[in-house]
C-alpha positions as CSV (number, residue, x, y, z in Angstrom):
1,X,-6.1,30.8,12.1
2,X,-6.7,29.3,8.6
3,X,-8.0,25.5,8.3
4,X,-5.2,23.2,7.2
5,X,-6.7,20.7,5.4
6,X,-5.7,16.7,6.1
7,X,-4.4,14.9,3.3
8,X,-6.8,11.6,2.5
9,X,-5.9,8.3,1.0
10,X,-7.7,4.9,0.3
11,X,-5.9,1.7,1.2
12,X,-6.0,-0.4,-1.6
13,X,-7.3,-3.7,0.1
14,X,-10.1,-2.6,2.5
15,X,-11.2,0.8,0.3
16,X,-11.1,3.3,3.5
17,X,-10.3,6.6,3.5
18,X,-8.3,7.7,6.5
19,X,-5.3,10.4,6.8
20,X,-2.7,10.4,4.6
21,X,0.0,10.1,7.7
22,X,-2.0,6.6,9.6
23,X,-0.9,4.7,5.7
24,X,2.5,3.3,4.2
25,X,2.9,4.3,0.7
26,X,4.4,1.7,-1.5
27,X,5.2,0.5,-5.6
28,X,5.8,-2.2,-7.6
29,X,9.1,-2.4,-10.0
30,X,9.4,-5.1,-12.3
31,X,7.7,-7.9,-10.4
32,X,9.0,-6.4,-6.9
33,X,7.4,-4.7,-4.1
34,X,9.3,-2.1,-2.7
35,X,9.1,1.5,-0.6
36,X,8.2,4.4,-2.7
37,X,10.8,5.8,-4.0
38,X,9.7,9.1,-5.3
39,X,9.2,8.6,-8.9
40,X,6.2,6.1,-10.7
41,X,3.0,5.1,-9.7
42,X,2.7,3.9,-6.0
43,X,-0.1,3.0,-3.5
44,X,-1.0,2.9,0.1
45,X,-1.9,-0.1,2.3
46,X,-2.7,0.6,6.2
47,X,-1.5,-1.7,8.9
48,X,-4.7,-3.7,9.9
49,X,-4.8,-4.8,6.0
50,X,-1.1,-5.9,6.3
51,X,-1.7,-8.4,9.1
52,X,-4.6,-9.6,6.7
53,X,-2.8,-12.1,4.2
54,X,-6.0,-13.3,1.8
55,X,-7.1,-9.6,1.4
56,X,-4.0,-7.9,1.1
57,X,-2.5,-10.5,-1.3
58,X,-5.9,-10.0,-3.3
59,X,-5.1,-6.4,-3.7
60,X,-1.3,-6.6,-4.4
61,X,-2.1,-9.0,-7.5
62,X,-4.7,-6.5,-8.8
63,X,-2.7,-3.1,-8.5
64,X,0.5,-5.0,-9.2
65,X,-1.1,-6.8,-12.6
66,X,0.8,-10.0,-11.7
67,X,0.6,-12.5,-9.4
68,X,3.9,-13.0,-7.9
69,X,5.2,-13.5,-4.2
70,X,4.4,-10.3,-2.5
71,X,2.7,-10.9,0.3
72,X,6.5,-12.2,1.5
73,X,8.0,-9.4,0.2
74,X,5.8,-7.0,1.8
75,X,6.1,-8.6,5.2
76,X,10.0,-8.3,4.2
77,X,9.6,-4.5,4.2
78,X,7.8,-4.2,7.3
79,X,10.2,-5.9,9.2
């Protein structure tokens, strides 16, 4: 049998690598967080950095390049 290899991503708040499958991919669309959606750029956050709100907030503003009110929004998706 061949070696499947594991798809690797980086959450954007606490810079760890883990499996691709253990993250939840989202984007940002004019000023609003939302599920990705298949098209644009998008970006992963895993759930321990979720429950975090100083950190993830942190990173939200930078890859978002605004500072707007996702932190609520994001806590809007996962519930």
């Amino acid at each position: 049998m061949s070696n499947l290899k594991i798809p690797i991503r980086t959450c954007i708040s606490c810079r760890e690598k883990k499996e691709k499958k253990l993250l939840n991919r989202y984007q940002c669309i004019d000023k609003s967080l939302s599920l990705f959606s298949g098209n644009g750029r998008s970006f992963y956050l895993c759930n321990d950095c979720i429950e975090n709100k100083k950190k993830c907030e942190k990173a939200l503003f930078r890859q978002c390049r605004n500072k707007s009110n996702y932190f609520e929004q994001l806590k809007n998706l996962v519930e």
